[in-house]
C-alpha positions in Angstrom: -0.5 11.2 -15.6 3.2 11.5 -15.4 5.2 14.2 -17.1 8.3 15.6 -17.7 10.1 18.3 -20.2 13.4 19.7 -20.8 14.4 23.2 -22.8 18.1 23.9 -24.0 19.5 26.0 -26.5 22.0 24.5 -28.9 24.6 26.2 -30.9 23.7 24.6 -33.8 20.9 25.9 -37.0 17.9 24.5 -36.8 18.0 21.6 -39.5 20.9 20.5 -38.4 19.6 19.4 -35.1 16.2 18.7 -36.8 18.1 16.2 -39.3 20.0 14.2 -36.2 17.3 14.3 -34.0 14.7 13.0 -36.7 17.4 10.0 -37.4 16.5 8.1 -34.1 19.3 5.7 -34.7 21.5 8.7 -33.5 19.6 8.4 -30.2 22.5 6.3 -28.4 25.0 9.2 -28.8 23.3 11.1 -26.5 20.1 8.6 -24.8 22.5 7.0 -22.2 19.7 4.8 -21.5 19.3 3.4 -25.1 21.2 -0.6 -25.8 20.0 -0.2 -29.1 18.1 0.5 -31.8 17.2 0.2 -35.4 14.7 1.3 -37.9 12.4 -1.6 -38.4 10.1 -0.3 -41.3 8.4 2.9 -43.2 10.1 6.3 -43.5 8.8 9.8 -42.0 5.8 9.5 -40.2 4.9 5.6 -39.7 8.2 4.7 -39.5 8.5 2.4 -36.7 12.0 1.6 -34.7 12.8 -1.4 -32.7 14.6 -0.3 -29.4 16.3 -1.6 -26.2 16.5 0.4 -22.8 17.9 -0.4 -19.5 15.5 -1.3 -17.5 16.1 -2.1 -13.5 19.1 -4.0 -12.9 20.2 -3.3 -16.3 18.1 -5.4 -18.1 17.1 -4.9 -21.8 13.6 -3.9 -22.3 12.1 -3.3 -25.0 10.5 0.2 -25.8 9.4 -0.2 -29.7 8.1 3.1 -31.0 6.4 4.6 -34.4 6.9 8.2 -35.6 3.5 9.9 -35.0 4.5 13.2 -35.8 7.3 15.0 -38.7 7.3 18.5 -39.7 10.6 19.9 -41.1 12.1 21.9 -39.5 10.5 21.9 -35.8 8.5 19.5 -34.6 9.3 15.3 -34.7 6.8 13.3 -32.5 6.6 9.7 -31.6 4.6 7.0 -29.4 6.3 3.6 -27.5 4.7 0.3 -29.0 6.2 -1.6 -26.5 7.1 -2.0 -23.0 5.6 -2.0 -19.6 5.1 2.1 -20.0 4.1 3.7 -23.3 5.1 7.4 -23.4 4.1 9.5 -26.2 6.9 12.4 -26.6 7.8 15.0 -28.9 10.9 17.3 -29.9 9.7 21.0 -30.6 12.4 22.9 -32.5 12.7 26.7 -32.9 15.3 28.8 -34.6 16.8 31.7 -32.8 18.9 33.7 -34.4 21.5 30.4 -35.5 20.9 28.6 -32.9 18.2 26.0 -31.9 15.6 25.8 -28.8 14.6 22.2 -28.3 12.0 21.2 -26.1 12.0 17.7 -25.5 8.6 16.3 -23.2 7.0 12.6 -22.1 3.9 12.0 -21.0 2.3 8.5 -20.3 -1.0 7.1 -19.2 -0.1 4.6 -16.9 -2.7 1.3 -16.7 -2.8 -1.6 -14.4 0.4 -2.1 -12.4 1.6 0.3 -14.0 -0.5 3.0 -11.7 1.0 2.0 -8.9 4.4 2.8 -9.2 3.7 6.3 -11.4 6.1 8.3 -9.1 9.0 6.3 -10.3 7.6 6.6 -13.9 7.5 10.2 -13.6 11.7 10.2 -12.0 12.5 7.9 -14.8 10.9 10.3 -17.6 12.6 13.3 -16.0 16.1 11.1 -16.3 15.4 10.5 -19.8 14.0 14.5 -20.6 17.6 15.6 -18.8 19.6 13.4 -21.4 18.9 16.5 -24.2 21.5 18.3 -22.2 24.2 15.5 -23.9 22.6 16.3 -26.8 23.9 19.4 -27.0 27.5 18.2 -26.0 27.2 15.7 -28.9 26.0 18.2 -31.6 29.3 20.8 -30.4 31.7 18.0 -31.2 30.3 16.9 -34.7 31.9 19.0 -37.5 29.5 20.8 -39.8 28.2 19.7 -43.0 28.9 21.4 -46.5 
């Protein structure tokens, strides 16, 4: 079963990064592989997004996806609907001292064709794990809130 993760500290409190991170239509300021995206229904847990990635040769695929998991302030959890590959992944949050550790991991269960081309799965989740680094690089140019 493919895997990947990714750990980075970000200069930034805990809810903060919880609060963009649990708004998934932020997810193109720092997903380089998301076209687009947009909340389709529900709110929290259930909620379920309608989403485009690049796919080979740059085409649009789509990788729907449903909230599976929300608990303020550390842990926001989802599963793909759609697509030739259906992850399941999760953001774990933890506060140190002002700052935020996320932990950002895949993991799929490839079927059918799918099997056959799992290492390129796994390279493509590791692309999309090493992404969280921008997200820190986003979060340092947003100004804070009251």
């Amino acid at each position: 079963m493919p895997r990947a993760s990714n750990t980075i500290v970000i200069d930034r409190p805990c809810g903060e990064v919880f609060d963009f991170l649990a708004d998934s239509e932020n997810d193109p300021q720092w997903r380089p592989g998301v076209l687009d995206i947009k909340r389709m229904s529900g709110d929290g847990i259930g909620a379920v997004y309608k989403q485009g990635v690049k796919g080979p040769f740059g085409r649009r695929i789509d990788a729907d996806f449903e909230r599976s998991e929300l608990e303020a302030p550390s842990l926001i959890g989802f599963r793909a609907l759609s697509g030739p590959v259906r992850p399941a992944g999760r953001y774990e949050l933890a506060d140190e001292g002002g700052r935020t550790r996320v932990t950002f991991s895949l993991e799929a269960e490839p079927r059918g064709f799918s099997k056959l081309i799992s290492p390129l799965i796994a390279r493509t989740m590791g692309s999309e794990v090493r992404a969280l680094d921008r997200l820190g690089e986003v979060l340092a140019r947003r100004t804070p809130g009251p």
